[in-house]
N, C-alpha and C positions, 0 to 999 in steps of 0.2 A: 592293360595298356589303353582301353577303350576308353573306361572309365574318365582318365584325367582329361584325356582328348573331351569326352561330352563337356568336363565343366571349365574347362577351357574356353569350347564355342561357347558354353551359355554364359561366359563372363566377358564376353566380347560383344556376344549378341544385347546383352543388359547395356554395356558403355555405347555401342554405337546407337542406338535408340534411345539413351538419356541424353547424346547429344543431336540428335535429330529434332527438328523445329516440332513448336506445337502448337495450334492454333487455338485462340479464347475469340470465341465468336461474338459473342458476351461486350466483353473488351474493345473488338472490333469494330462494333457497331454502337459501341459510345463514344468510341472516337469519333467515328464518322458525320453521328449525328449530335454532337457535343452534349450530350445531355447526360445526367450521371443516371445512381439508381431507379432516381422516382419518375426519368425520360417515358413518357404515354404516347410520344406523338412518333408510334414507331409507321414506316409507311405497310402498305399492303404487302409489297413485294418481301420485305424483312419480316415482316410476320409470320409473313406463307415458308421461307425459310428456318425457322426457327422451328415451326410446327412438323414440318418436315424434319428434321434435323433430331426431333422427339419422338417422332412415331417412325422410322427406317434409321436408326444409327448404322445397321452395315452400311448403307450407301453412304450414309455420309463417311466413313471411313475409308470404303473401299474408293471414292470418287478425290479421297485426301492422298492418300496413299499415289492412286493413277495420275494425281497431279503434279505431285512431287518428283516423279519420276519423268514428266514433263507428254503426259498424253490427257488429253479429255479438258485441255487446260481452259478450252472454252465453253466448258459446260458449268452448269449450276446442278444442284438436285434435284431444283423446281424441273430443270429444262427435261435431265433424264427422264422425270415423273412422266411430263407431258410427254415425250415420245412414245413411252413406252405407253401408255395409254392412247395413244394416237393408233397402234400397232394393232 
């Protein structure tokens, strides 16, 4: 009986996280700066994001996650970075 219950949640747990929002940073940030693949004129701050975003993906998931949820919603990774290093 346990059995069907496990693959029950995990076929719930799959649909509700394939419809849960996903974020292209990517994407994001040519919007914003209208520039397509070969845009160079990225500024410091997007940079510093990006690079972060490559070396700690927990954080960046775990600060995507706590956003969503609707805490932390005024942080960046840069900003976590700098505290915690302030600390």
């Amino acid at each position: 009986m346990i059995f069907p219950a496990l693959l029950l949640a995990l076929a719930v747990g799959l649909a509700v996280y394939a419809l849960l929002p996903h974020r292209d940073a990517r994407a994001a940030m040519r919007k914003v700066l209208g520039g397509g693949h070969g845009s160079r004129l990225l500024s410091a701050r997007a940079q510093a994001r990006s690079w972060v975003r490559e070396i700690f993906p927990p954080l960046s998931t775990w600060l995507y996650w706590e956003q969503v949820q609707g805490r932390w919603t005024e942080h960046t990774e840069e900003t976590l970075l700098l505290v915690q290093a302030g600390l």
